[in-house]
N, C-alpha and C positions, 0 to 999 in steps of 0.2 A: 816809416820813422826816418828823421832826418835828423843826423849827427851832428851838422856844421863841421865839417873837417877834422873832425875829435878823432878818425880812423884811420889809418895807410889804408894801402890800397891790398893789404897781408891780413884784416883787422885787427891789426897794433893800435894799441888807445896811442897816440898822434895827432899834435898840431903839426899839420902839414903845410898849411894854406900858408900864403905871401900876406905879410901886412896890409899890401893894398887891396886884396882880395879879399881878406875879410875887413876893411872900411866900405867896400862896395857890398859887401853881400851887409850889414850893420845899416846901409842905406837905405837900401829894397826893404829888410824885413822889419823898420822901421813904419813903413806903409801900409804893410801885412797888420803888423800892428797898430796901430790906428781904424785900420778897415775893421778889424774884429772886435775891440772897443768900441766900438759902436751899435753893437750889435746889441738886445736886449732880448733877455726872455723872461715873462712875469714880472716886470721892470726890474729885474734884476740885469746887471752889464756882463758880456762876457770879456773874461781875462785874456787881452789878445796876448802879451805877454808870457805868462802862463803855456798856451795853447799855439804860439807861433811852430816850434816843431814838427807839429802834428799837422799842422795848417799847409806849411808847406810843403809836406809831404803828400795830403789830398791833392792839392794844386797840381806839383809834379806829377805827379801818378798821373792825373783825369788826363794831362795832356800827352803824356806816353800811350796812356793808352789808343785814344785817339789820333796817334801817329802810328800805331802797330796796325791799327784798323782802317788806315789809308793804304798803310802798306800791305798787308793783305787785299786789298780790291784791287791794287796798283798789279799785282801778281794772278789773283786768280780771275780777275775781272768783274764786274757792278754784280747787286746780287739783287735775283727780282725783286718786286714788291708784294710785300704780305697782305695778302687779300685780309680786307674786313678793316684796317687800319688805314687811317689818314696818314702816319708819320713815315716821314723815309728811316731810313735806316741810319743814316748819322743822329737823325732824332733820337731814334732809339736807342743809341749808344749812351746819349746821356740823360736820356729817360731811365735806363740800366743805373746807371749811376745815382741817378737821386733814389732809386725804389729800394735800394741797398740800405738806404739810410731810414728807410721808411719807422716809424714806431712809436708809439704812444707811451708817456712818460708821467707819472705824478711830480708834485711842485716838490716833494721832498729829496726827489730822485737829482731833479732837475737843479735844485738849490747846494746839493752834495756836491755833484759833477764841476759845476763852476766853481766851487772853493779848492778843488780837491786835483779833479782829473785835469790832461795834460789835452787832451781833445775836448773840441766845443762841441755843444750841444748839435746834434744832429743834422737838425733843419740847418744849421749855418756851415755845418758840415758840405752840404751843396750846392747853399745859397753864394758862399763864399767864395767855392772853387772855382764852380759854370761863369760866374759875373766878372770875372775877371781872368777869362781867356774868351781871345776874341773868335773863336770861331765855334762857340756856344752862340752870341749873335748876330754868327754872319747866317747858322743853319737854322734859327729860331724866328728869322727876321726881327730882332731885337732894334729899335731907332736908336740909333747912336745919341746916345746922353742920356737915354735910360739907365734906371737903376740896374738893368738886366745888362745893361753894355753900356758902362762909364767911358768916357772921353780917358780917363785916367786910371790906368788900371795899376796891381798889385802885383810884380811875379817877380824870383829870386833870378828863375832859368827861363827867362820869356825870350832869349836868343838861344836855345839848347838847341832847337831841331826847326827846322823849318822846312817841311816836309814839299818835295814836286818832282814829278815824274822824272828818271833818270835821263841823262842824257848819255852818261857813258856808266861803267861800273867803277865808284870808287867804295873807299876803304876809310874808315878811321887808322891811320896811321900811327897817331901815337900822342898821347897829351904831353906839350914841354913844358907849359909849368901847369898849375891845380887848375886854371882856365881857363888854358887857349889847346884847341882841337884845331889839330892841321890834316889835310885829306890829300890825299894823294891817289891821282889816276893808274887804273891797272894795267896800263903798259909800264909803268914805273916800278911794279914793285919788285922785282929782280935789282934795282941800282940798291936795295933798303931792304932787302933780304940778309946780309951781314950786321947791319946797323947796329950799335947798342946805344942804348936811349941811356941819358943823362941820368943824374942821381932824382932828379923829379920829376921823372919820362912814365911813360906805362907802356908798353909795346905791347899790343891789341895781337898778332900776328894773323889776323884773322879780318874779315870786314866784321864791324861790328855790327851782329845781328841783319846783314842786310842792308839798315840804313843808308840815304843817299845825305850825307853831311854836305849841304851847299854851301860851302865856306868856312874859312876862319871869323871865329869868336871869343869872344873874351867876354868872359862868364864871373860871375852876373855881370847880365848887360841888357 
């Protein structure tokens, strides 16, 4: 579930975000929205609108996920190949992911949910996600300007993580405003061991999760 910045970082209900930060994220989920309006089942349209919350939240998810499970390889190192299958194992990750969604629905079920519910319908539930992140096409060899992998993609947090082998160990140091992450090497973190982070700081004290943050971002971006 995605809040849009309705929450502190305490879960305080909180507009937190910067004006221009939410015209930038209102930009992106404008797109989101469009892509999902478009969609149809039993010619019925799905409410991208409606369903943007939840949309973004698939999105975000499929690609965490799939950064946790670079990072795991990254750490425990490649993991064989399953006899009897053609797919690698990145395949598989978002084969995981559609089969999650898997399920058979009648028209009345399905005519309910689009007036009603805050998630779209299933199928678009994957269809949605995978097509507009690029490394669903870069492991499925999708042709660039397929429907499977558009020239022009949809994502709120398409600069969140961009995952490649470390070079040294860094840290999420600390967000200073709702969406720029700044990283800092660990020979540095003794100078920012005293540090107190600003009134719309978050001081992580910790590496986050691991993660190797290649850069400053400004989010959505």
């Amino acid at each position: 579930m995605f809040h849009r910045g309705q929450y502190d970082r305490h879960g305080n209900l909180k507009q937190w975000w910067t004006e221009e930060s939410y015209r930038k994220f209102q930009k992106k989920a404008e797109c989101i929205i469009k892509l999902y309006d478009n969609f149809t089942v039993y010619n019925l349209k799905v409410n991208g609108r409606l369903t943007l919350g939840e949309n973004i939240a698939d999105m975000g998810g499929l690609k965490l996920s799939y950064y946790a499970y670079q990072k795991w390889v990254r750490d425990h190192g490649p993991e064989r190949p399953l006899p009897g299958l053609k797919y690698t194992h990145e395949q598989l990750l978002f084969i995981a992911f559609a089969q999650n969604w898997c399920m058979k629905r009648r028209y009345q079920s399905i005519y309910l949910q689009l007036l009603t519910d805050k998630h779209a319908p299933e199928h678009y539930r994957v269809i949605g996600s995978v097509s507009q992140f690029d490394e669903f096409g870069r492991v499925f060899h999708c042709p660039r300007g397929s429907p499977m992998h558009p020239d022009e993609k949809c994502s709120v947090w398409s600069n969140l993580l961009h995952w490649r082998p470390a070079q040294q160990h860094l840290k999420c140091a600390r967000i200073q405003t709702p969406f720029r992450v700044h990283r800092e090497a660990k020979e540095a973190k003794e100078d920012r061991a005293g540090a107190t982070p600003d009134s719309e700081a978050i001081s992580t004290g910790q590496r986050a999760l691991g993660w190797d943050w290649t850069g400053t971002s400004d989010l959505p971006g």
